[in-house]
DRENRODREN-549872 format. One record per residue: residue in three letters; z, y, x of N, C-alpha, C, O in turn. Coordinates in pm, whole numbers, plus 50000, padded with zeros to 5 digits. Layout:
N
ALAZYXZYXZYXZYX/...
END
This chain:
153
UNK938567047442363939977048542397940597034442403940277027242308/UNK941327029542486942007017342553942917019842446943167031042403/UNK943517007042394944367004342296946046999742350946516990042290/UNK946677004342426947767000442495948446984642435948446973442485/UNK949116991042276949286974442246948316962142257948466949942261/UNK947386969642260946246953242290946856950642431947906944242439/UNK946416953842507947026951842677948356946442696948656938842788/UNK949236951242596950596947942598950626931742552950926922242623/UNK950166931642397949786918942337949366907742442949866896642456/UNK948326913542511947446903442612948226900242725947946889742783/UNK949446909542780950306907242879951246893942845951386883542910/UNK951936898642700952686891442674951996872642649952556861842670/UNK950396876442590950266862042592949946856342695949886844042695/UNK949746861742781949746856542953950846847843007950896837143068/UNK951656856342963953486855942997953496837542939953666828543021/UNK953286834642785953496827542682952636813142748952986801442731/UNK951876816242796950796801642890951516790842952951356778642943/UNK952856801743056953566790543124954636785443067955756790543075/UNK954236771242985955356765242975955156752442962954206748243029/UNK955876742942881955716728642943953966722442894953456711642926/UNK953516730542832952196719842749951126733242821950296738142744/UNK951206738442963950316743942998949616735643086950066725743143/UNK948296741143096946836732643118947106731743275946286724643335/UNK947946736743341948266734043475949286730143518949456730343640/UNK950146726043443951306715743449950696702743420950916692943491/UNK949836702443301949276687243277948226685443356947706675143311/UNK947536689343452946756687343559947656683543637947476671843670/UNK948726689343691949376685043827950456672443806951036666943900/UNK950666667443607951276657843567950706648243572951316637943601/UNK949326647743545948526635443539948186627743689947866615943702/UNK948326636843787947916633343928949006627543970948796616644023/UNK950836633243962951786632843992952826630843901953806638243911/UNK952806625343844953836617643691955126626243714955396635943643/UNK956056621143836957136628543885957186639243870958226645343889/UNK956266644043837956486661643817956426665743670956086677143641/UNK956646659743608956856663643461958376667943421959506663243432/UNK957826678443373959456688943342959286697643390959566707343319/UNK958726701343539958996708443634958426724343597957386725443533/UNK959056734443632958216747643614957556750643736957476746243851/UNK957076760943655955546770543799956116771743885955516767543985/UNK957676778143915958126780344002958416773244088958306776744205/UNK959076756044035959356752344084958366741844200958836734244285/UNK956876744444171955886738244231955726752844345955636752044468/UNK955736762644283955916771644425957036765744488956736754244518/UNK957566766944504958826764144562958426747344677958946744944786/UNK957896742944640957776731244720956326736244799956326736344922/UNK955316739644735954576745644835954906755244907954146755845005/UNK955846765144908956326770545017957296764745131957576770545236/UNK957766751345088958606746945177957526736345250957636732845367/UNK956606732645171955316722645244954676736145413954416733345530/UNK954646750245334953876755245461955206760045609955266763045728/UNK956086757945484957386765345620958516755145594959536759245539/UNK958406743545626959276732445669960676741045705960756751845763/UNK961666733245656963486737145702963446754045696963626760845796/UNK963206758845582963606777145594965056769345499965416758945444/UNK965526785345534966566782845487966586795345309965846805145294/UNK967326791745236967206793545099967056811345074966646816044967/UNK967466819845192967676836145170965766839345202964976847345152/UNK965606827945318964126832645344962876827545184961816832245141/UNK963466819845158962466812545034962836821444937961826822244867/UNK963776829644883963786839244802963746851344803963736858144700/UNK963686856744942962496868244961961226866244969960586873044889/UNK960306855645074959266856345034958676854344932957636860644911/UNK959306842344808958476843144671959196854744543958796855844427/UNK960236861944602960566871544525961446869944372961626876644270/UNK961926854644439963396851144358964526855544350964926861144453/UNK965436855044237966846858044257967336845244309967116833744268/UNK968286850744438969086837344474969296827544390968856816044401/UNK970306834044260970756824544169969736817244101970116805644081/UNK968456819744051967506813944042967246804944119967306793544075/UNK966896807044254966036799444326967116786844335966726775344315/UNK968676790244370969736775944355969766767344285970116755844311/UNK969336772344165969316762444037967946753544031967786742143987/UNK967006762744090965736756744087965846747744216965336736544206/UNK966616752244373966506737444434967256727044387966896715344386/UNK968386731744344969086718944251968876709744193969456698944208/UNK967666713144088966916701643985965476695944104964706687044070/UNK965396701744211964306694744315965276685844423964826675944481/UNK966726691044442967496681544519967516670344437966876661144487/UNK968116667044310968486658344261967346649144179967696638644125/UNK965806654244175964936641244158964466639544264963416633144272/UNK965206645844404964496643344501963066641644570962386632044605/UNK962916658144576961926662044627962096669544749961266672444836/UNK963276672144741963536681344893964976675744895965556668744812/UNK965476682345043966376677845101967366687745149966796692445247/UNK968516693745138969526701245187970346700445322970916689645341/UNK970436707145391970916706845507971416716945562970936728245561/UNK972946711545643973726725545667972946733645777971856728845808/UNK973426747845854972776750945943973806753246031974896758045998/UNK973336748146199974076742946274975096752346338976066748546405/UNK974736767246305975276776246352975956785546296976646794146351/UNK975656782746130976866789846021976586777645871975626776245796/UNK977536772845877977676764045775977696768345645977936759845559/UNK977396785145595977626786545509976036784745444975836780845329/UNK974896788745547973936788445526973066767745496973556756945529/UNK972036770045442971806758045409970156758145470969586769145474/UNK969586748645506968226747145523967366736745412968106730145339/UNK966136735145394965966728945281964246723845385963626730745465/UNK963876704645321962806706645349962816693845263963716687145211/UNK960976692845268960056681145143960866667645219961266664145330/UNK960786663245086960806649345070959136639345088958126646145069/UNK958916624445121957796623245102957266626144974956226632344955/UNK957986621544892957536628744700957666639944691956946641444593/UNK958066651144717958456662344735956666670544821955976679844778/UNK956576665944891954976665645013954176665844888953486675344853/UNK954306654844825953076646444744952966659144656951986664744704/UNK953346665544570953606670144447953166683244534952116688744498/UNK953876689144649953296700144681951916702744725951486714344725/UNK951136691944766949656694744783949006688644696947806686544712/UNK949676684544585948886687344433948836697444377947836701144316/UNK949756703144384949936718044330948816729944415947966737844374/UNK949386725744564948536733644649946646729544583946056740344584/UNK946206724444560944676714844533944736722644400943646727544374/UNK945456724544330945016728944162945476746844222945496754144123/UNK945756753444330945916763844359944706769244370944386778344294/UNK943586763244491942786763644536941396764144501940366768344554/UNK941936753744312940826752044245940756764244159939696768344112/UNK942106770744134941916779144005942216790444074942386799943998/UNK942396793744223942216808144287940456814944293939936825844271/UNK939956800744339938096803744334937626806044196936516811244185/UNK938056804044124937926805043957938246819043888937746827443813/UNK939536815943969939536835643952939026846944027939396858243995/UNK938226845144123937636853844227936716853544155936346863044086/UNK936206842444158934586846244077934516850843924933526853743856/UNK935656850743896935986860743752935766874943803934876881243746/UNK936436880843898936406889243947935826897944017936346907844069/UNK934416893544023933236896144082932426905344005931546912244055/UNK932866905243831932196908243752932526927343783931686936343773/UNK934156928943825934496941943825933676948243968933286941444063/UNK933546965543951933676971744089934856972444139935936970344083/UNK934566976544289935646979044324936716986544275937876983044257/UNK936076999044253937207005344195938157001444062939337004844048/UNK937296992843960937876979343855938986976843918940116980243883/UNK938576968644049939316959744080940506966144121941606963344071/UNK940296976144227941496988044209942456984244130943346975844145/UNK942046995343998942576995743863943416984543819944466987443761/UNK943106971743840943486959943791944646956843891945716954343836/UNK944656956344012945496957444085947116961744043948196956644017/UNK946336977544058947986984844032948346982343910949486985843879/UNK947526975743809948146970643705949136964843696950296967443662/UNK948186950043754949266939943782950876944243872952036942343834/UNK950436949643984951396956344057952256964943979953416961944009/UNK952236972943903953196980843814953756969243674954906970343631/UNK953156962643637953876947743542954656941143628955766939143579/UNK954536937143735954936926843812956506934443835957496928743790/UNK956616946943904957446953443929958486962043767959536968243784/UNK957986960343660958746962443553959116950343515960086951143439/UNK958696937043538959346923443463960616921643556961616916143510/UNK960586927843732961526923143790962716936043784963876933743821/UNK962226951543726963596957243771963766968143650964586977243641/UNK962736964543560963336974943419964796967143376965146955543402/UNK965526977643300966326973843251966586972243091966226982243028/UNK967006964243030966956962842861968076966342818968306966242697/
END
């Protein structure tokens, strides 16, 4: 019999990994100094603007599945050490466009390089399950993912 609080326990220490003294912040610190402070997100955030140059801020927080107000605050602290760049849009000023800086570039295909290294790392973790495992693991994740963003407390 599967022990639910274990799973729960193990969720939560998952959760507990990302923060400033995680093993993939100090990989992408040591390559890129400038990026110290910075959260997970906010290295998504520049690799998504590295693959889709000038989106504008409604498209960057649907595709990575931010709250606006989130994602503002998070370009905020990337406008102002200058990593990206703000810009009105020419046809409703209310809207804004956003794209890399050359430091801004730099930091995102460091991030992208430690993506790449620890996506193959986890596939071949994942090799160990069947398919149907893998299934299983899926809608896991998929049913966590979807209670961190819309349960209510």
């Amino acid at each position: 019999m599967v022990n639910k609080d274990q799973i729960v326990s193990l969720y939560h220490h998952l959760l507990m990994l990302d923060n400033d003294t995680d093993k993939e912040k100090q990989w992408i610190e040591t390559r890129q100094p400038s990026a110290l402070g910075l959260s997970t997100i906010h290295f998504h955030i520049l690799s998504y603007l590295e693959r889709y140059p000038n989106s504008l801020a409604k498209e960057i927080a649907e595709d990575l599945g931010i709250l606006r107000g989130t994602l503002s605050k998070r370009l905020a602290v990337l406008e102002r050490r200058k990593m990206l760049v703000a810009y009105q849009d020419a046809a409703d000023a209310r809207s804004k466009h956003y794209r890399l800086t050359r430091l801004g570039e730099d930091v995102a295909k460091t991030h992208d390089q430690l993506l790449q290294m620890k996506n193959k790392m986890l596939k071949s973790h994942l090799n160990q399950f069947s398919e149907s495992e893998l299934e299983t693991i899926r809608q896991f994740l998929k049913t966590f993912n979807n209670a961190e963003q819309h349960d209510k407390y």
